[in-house]
C-alpha positions as CSV (number, residue, x, y, z in Angstrom):
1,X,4.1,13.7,-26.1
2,X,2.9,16.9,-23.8
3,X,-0.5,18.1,-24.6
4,X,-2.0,21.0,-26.7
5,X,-1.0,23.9,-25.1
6,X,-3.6,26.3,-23.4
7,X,-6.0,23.1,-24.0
8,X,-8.0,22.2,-20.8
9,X,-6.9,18.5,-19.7
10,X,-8.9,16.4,-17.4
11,X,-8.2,16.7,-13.4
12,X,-6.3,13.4,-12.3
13,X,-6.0,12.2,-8.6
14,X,-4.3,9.1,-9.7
15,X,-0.2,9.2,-9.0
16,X,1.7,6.7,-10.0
17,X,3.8,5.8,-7.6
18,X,6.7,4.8,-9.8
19,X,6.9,8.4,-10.8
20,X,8.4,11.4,-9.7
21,X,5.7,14.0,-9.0
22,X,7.3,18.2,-9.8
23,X,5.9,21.0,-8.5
24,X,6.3,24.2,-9.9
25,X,5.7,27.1,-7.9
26,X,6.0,30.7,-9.6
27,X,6.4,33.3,-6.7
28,X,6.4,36.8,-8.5
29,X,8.7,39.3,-7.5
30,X,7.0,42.0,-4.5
31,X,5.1,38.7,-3.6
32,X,4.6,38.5,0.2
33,X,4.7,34.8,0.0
34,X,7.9,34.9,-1.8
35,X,9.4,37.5,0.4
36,X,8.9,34.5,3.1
37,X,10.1,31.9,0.8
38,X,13.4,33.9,0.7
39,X,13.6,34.3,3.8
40,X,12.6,30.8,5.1
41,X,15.6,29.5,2.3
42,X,17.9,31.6,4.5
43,X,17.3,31.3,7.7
44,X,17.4,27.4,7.5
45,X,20.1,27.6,5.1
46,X,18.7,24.7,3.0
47,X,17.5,24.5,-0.6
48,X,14.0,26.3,-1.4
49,X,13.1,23.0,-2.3
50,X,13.4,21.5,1.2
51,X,11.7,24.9,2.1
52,X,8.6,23.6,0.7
53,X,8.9,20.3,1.5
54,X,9.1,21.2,5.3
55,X,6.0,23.4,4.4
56,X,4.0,20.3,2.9
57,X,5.1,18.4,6.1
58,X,3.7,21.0,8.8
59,X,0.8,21.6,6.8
60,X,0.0,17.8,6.4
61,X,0.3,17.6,9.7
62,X,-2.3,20.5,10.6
63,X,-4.9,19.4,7.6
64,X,-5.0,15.7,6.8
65,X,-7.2,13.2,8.4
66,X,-6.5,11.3,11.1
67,X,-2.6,12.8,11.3
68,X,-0.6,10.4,9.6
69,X,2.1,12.1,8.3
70,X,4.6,10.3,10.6
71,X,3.6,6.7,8.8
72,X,3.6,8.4,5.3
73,X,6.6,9.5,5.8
74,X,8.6,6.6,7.2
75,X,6.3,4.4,4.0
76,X,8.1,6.5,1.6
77,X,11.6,6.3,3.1
């Protein structure tokens, strides 16, 4: 059953890993960032789902500690 709507809910940094995770990203129209994200879908000529999943990669590569993004990935696969 989804929460109360507009209802503050506590913060969680557990994920199970059994379940899908979904993202939801709203870019509004005149958006810089979704004037990229248009033009990132068409000049790889993928999804803009694998748009943003490229984007998590390079900036998990930049940001986390200790660089493990190449073992995360090939854990997940």
């Amino acid at each position: 059953m989804a929460g109360a709507r507009g209802r503050p809910h506590p913060k969680s940094t557990a994920f199970p890993a059994d379940k899908s995770v979904r993202a939801a990203v709203v870019l509004q129209p005149g958006e810089p960032v979704r004037r990229m994200y248009e033009e990132l879908v068409v000049l790889m000529g993928v999804s803009g789902a694998e748009v943003l999943r490229e984007a998590l990669i390079q900036l998990h590569q930049q940001k986390a500690p200790g660089n493990r993004t190449s073992q995360l990935l090939k854990e997940a696969s």
